[in-house]
C-alpha positions as CSV (number, residue, x, y, z in Angstrom):
1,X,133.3,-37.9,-20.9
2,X,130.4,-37.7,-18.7
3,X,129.4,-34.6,-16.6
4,X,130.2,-36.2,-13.4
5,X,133.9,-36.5,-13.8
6,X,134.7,-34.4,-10.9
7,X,133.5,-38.0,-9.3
8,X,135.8,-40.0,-11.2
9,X,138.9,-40.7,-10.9
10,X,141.4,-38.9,-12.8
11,X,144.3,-39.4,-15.0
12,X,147.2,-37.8,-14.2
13,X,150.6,-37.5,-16.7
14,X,154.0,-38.0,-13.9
15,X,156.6,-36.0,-15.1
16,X,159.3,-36.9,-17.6
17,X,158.8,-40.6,-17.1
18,X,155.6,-40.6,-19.2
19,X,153.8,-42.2,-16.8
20,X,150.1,-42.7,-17.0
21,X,148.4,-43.1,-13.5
22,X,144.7,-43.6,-12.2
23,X,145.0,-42.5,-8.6
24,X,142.3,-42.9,-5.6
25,X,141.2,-41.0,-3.0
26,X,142.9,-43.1,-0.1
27,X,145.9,-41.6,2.2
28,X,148.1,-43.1,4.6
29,X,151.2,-45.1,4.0
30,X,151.5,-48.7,3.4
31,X,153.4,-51.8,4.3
32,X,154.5,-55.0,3.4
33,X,152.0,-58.0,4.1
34,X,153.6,-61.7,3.1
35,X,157.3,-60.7,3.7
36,X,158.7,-61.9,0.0
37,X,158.0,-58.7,-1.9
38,X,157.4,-55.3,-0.6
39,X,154.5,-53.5,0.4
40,X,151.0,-53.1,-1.5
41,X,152.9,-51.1,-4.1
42,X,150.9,-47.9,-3.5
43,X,150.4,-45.1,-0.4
44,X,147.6,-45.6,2.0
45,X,144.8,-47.7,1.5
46,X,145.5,-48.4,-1.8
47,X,146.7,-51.1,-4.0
48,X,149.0,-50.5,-7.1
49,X,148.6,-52.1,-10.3
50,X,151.6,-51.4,-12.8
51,X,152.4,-52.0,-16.5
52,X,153.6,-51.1,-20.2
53,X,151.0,-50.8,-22.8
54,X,151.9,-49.7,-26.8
55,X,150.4,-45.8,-26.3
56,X,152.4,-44.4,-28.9
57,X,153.4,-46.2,-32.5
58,X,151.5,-48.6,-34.9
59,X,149.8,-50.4,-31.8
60,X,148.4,-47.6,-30.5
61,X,144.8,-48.1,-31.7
62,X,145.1,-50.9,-29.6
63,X,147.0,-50.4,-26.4
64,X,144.2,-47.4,-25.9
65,X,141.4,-50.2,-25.9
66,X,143.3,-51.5,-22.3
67,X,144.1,-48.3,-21.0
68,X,140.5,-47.3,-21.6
69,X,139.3,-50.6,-20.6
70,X,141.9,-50.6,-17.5
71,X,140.5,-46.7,-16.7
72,X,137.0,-46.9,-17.0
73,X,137.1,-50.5,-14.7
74,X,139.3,-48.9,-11.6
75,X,137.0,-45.9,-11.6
76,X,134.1,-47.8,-10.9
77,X,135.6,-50.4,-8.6
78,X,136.7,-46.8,-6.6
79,X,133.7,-45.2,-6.9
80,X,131.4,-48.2,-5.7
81,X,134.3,-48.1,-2.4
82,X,136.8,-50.0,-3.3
83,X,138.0,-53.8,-3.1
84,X,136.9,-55.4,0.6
85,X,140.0,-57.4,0.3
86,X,140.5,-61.1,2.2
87,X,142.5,-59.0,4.8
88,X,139.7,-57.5,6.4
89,X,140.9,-54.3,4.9
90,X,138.8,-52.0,2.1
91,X,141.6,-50.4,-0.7
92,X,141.5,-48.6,-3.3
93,X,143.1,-49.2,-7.0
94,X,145.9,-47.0,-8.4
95,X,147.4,-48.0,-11.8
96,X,150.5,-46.6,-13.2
97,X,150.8,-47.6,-17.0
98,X,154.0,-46.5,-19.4
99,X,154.2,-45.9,-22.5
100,X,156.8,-48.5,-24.1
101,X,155.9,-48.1,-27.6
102,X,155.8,-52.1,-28.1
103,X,159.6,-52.0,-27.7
104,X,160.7,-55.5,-26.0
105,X,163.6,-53.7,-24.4
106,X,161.7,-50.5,-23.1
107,X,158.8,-52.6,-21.6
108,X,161.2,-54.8,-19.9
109,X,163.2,-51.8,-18.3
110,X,159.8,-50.4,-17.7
111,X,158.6,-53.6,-15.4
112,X,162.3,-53.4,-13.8
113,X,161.8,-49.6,-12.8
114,X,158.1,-50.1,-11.6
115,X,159.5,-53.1,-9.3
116,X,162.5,-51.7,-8.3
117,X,161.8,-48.2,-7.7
118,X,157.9,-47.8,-7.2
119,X,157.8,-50.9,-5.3
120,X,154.7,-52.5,-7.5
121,X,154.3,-56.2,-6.6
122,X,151.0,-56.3,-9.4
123,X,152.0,-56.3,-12.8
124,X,150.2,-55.6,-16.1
125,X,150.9,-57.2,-19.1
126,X,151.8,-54.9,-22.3
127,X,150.6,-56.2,-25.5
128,X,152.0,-58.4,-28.0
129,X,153.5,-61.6,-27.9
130,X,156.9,-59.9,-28.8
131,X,156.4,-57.7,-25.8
132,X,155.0,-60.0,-23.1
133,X,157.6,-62.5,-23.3
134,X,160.6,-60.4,-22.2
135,X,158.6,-58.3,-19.6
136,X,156.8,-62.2,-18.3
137,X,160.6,-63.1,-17.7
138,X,160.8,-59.6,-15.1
139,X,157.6,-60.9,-13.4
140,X,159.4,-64.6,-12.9
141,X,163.0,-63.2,-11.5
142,X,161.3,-60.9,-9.0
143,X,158.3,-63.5,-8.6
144,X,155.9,-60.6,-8.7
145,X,152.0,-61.9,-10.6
146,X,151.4,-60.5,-14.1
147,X,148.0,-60.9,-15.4
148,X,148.0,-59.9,-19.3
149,X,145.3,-59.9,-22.3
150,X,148.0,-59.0,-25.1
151,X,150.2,-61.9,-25.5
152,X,148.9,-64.7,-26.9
153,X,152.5,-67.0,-28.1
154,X,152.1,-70.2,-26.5
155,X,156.0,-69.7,-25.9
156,X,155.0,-67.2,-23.3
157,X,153.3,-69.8,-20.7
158,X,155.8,-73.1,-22.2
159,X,158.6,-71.3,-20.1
160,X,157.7,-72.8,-16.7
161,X,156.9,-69.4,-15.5
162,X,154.5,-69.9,-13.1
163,X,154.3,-65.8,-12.3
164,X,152.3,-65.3,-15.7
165,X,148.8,-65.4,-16.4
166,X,146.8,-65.1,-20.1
167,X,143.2,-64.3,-21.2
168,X,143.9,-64.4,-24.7
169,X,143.4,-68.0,-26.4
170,X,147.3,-69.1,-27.6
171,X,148.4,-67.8,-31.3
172,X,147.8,-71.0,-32.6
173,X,144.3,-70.9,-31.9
174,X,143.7,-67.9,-33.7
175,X,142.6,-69.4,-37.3
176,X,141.1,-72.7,-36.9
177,X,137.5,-71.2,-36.6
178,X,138.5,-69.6,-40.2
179,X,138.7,-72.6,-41.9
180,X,136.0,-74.8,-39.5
181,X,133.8,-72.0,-41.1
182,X,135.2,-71.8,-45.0
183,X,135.1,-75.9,-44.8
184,X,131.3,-75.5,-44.3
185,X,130.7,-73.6,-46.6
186,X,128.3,-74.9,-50.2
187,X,131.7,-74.5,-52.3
188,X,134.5,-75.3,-49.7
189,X,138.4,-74.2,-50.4
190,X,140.9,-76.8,-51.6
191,X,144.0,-74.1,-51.6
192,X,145.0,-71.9,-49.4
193,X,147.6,-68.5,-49.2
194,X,149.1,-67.5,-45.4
195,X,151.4,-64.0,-45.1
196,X,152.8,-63.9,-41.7
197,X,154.8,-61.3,-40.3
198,X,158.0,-62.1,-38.7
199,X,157.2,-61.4,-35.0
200,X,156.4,-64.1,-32.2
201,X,152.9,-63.8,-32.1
202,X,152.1,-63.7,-36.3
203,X,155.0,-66.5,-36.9
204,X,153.2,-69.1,-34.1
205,X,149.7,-68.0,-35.5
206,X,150.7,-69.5,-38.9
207,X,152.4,-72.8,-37.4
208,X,148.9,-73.7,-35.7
209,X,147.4,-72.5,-39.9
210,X,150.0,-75.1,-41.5
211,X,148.7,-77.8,-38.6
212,X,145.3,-76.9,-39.5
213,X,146.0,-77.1,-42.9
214,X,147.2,-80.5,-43.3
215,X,144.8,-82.2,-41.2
216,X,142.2,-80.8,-43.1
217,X,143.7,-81.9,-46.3
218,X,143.8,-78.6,-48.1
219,X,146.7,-77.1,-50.2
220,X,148.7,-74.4,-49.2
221,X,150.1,-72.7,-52.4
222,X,151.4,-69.3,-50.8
223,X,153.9,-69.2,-47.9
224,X,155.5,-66.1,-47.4
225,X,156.8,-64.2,-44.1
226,X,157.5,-60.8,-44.6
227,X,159.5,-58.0,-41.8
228,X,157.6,-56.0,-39.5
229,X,158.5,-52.6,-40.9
230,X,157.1,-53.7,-44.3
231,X,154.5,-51.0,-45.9
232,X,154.4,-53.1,-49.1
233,X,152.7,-56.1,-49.6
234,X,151.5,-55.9,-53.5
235,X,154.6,-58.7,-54.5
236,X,153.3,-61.1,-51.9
237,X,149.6,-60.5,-53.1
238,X,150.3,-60.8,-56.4
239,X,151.5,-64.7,-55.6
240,X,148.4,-64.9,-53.7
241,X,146.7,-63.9,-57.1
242,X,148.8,-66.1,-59.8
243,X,148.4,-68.9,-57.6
244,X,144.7,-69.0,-57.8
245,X,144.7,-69.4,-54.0
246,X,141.0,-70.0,-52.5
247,X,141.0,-68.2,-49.2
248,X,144.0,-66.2,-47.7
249,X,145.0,-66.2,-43.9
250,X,146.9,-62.5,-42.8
251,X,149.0,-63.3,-40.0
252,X,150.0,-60.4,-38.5
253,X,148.5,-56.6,-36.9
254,X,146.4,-53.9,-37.3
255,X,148.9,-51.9,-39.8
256,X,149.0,-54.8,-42.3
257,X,145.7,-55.5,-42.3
258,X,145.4,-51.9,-43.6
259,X,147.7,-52.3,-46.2
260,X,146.3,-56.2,-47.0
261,X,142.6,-54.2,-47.6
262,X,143.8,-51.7,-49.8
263,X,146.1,-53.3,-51.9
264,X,143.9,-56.7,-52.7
265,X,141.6,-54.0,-55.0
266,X,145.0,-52.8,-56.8
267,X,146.3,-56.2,-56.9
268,X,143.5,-58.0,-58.2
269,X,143.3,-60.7,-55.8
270,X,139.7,-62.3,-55.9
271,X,139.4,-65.0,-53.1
272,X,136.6,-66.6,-51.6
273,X,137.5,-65.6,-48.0
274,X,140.3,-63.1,-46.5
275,X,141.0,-62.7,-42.6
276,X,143.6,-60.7,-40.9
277,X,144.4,-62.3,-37.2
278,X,144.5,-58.7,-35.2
279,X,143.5,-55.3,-35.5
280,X,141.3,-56.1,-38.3
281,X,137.9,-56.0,-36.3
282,X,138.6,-52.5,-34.7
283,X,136.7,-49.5,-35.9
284,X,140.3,-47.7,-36.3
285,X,140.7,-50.6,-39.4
286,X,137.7,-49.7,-41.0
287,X,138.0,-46.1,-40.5
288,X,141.1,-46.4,-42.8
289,X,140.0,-48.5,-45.7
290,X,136.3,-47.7,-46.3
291,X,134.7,-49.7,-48.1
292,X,137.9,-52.1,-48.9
293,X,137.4,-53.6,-46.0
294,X,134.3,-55.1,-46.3
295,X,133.6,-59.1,-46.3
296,X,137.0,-58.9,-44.2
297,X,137.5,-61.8,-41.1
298,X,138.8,-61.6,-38.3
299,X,139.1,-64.1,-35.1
300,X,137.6,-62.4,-31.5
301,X,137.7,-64.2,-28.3
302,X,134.2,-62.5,-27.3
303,X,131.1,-61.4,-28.6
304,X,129.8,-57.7,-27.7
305,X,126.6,-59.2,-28.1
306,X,127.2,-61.1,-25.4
307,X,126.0,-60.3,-22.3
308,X,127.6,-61.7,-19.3
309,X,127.2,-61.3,-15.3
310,X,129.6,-59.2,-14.1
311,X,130.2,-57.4,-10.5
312,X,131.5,-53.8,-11.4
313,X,129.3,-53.2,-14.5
314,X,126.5,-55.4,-14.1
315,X,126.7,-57.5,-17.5
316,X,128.5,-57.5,-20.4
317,X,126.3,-54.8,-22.2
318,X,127.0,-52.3,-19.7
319,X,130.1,-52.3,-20.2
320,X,129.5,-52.0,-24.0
321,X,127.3,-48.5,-23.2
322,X,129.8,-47.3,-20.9
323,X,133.1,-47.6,-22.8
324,X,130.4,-46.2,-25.9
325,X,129.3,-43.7,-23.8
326,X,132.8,-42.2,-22.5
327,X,135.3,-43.3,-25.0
328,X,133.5,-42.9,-27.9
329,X,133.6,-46.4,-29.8
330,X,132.3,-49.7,-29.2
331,X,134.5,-51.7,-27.5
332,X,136.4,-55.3,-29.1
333,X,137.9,-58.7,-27.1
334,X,141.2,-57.0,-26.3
335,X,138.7,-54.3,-24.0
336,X,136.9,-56.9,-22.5
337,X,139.9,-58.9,-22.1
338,X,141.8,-55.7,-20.0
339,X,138.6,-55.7,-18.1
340,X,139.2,-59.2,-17.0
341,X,142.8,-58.6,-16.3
342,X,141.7,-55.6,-13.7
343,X,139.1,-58.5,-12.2
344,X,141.6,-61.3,-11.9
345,X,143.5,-59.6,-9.7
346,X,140.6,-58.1,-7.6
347,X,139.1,-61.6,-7.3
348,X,142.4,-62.6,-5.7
349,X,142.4,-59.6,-3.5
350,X,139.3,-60.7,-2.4
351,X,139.9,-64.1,-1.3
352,X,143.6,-64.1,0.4
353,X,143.8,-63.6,4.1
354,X,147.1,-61.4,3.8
355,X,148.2,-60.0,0.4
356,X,151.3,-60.5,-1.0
357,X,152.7,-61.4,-4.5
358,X,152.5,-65.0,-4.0
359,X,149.7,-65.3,-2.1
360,X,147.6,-63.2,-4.9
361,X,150.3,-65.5,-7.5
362,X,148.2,-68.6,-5.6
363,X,144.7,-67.3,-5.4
364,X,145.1,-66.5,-9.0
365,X,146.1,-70.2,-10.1
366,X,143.6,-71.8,-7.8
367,X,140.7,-69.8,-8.5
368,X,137.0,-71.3,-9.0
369,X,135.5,-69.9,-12.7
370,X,134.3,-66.1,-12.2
371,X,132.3,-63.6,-14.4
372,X,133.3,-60.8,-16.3
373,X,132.4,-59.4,-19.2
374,X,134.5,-61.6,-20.8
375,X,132.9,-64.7,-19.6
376,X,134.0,-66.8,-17.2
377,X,137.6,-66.6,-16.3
378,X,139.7,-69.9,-14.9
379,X,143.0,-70.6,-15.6
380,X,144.9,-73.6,-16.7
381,X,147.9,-75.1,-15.2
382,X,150.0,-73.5,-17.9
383,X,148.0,-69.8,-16.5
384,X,146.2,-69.6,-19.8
385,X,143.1,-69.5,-20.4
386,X,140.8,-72.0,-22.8
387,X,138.8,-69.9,-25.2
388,X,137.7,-70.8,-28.7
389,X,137.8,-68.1,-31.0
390,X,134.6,-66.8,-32.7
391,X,134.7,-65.3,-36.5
392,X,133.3,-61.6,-37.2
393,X,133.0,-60.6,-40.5
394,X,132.5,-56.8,-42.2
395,X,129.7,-56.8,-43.7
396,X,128.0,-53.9,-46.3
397,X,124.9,-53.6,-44.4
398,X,124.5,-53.9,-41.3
399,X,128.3,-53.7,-40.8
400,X,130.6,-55.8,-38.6
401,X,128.4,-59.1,-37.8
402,X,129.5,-62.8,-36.0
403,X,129.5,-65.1,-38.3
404,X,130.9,-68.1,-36.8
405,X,130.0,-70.5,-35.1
406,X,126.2,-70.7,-35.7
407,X,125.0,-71.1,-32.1
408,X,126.3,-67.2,-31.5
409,X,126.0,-65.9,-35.3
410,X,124.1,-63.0,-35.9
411,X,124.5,-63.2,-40.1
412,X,125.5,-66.0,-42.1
413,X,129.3,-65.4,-43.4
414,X,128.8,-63.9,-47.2
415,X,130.8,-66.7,-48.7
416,X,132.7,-66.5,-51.1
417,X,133.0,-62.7,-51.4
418,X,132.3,-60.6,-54.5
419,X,134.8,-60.1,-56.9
420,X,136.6,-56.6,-57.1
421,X,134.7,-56.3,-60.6
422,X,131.5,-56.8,-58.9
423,X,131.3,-54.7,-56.1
């Protein structure tokens, strides 16, 4: 970290709960402002944002990008004085974030507590589609906002929930870039293999492939779902293999991806393209397979070559240096995403004469497209946003590159890739 964290905010541990809070420097106590929720959820001048996030488990990697994300954002907005709020008043952000292990039980009870007992009207999503949709049902029964960038089942906003708000694109956006960009290609596929996992998120992900699929006329040969806990996927690559499949689609997260790198060598399986749908972009994923991973996909919802307007950092490649600078790692869409989460909600502080959960609920819905480093952030009527997802692929030299589309690539997609034998 950097040598003025005795500016920052810091990060305190509470007790047995294994709660992780980032606490200002404002005092006095608060009180309740629309009448239909409790107070500001927090102690003095200060406004409380709460949530689960996966900090332990196989989605660890990943719930750390938010909570980093989530820290590093609050500092700043704290340090620069706060959010002037519609109210007239200036507060400070506190965020209280537990650990739920991406358990849909635990996260719900977690959201239950946080309302019930730490009177939080702000809610963060977790992450996971699996995860999001129990704990998006807490936020509708006690009509408290949630604003979340780690669900991304279009079952989570086809509810009628009206309490829940995305930035991830739906799951069933997540691989239609893949094959826009295969189909382009000199020597385009004609047959294609999907593996899905057997969660929510990996399951919807693979219904919007097989729409894809047919409309494009292509062939899918392989169809195979497989359990979360599985640590083997040689059998279902092997069919992948004897069926001569083209390209290959991995629906599913980080830990499979991992497994998908390393066993394609032992397997055998030579395809033209492979992309895992989540976690296979992150440094953590390459980190673990070395050089198995390269000419790997994988679908982002923003570029970190981009380099958008935003209030607390400046633009988009500030953030970049800063999460780089005091995290140690570049940051990927589900970090830029948690930064748009904390912004959401501090553009609807901004704007509402008296804050409340439904008034903030309203401003959210209503809002006029802001920046973030994210890009601009609007919602739909459905509280989800409308993103396109760009294609980044790992490349030998110079590494991890966009490839897709071509008005944002920065290296044309090395199409098809190199046989095992050959590399």
């Amino acid at each position: 970290m950097t040598s003025d964290q005795n500016r920052r905010t810091f990060l305190k541990v509470a007790g047995s709960t294994g709660a992780l809070g980032l606490t200002g420097l404002a005092g006095c106590a608060g009180s309740s402002s629309d009448g239909d929720g409790g107070g500001e959820g927090g102690s003095g001048d200060t406004i409380t944002l709460g949530g689960s996030m996966s900090l332990t488990g196989d989605n660890a990697d990943l719930g750390r990008l938010y909570k980093d994300s989530y820290q590093e954002t609050i500092d700043r907005i704290n340090e620069a004085g706060g959010v002037e709020a519609g109210d007239g008043n200036t507060y400070e952000l506190e965020m209280v974030l537990r650990d739920d292990g991406t358990d849909p039980s635990t996260s719900r009870s977690i959201y239950q507590e946080l309302i019930d007992r730490e009177g939080i009207d702000y809610l963060l999503g977790p992450y996971a589609s699996s995860v999001t949709l129990p704990a998006s049902a807490v936020a509708a029964e006690n009509q408290k906002p949630m604003v979340e960038g780690g669900g991304a089942s279009p079952e989570i906003f086809s509810q009628g929930n009206e309490w829940i708000f995305g930035l991830l694109p739906t799951a069933n956006k997540y691989a239609k870039s893949y094959f826009d960009m295969a189909l382009e290609q000199d020597s385009p596929p004609e047959t294609v293999a999907i593996l899905a996992e057997d969660d929510t998120f990996s399951q919807t992900t693979a219904d919007g492939a097989r729409e894809k699929i047919e409309e494009e006329g292509l062939e899918l040969v392989v169809d195979e779902s497989f359990p979360t806990e599985t640590s083997d996927l040689s059998t279902n690559l092997g069919r992948v293999r004897d069926n001569d499949a083209d390209i290959l689609l991995l629906c599913a997260h980080q830990q499979h991806n991992i497994i998908l790198a390393n066993q394609m060598e032992s397997q055998g399986v030579n395809v033209d393209a492979a992309m895992g749908t989540v976690g296979s972009l992150n440094q953590s994923f390459k980190g673990e397979v070395g050089a198995n991973g390269d000419y790997i996909y994988g679908p982002t919802s923003w570029d970190i070559n981009a380099n958008f307007d935003d209030p607390v950092y400046g633009g988009t490649q500030d953030f970049v240096a800063a999460i780089n600078e005091n995290y140690g790692y570049p940051p990927d869409y589900h970090s830029a995403a948690g930064e748009a989460v904390i912004l959401t909600f501090v553009n609807a502080f901004e704007s509402v004469d008296e804050l409340g959960p439904t008034a903030v609920r309203n401003a959210i819905r209503d809002a006029d497209p802001f920046s973030t480093v994210y890009g601009e952030v609007s919602f739909g009527d459905n509280g989800v946003i409308d993103k396109d997802m760009l294609i980044r692929q790992w490349q030998p030299d110079p590494g991890l590159q966009t490839v897709y589309p071509s008005s944002v690539a920065q290296a044309d997609p090395i199409y098809p890739m190199p046989d095992w034998s050959e590399r």
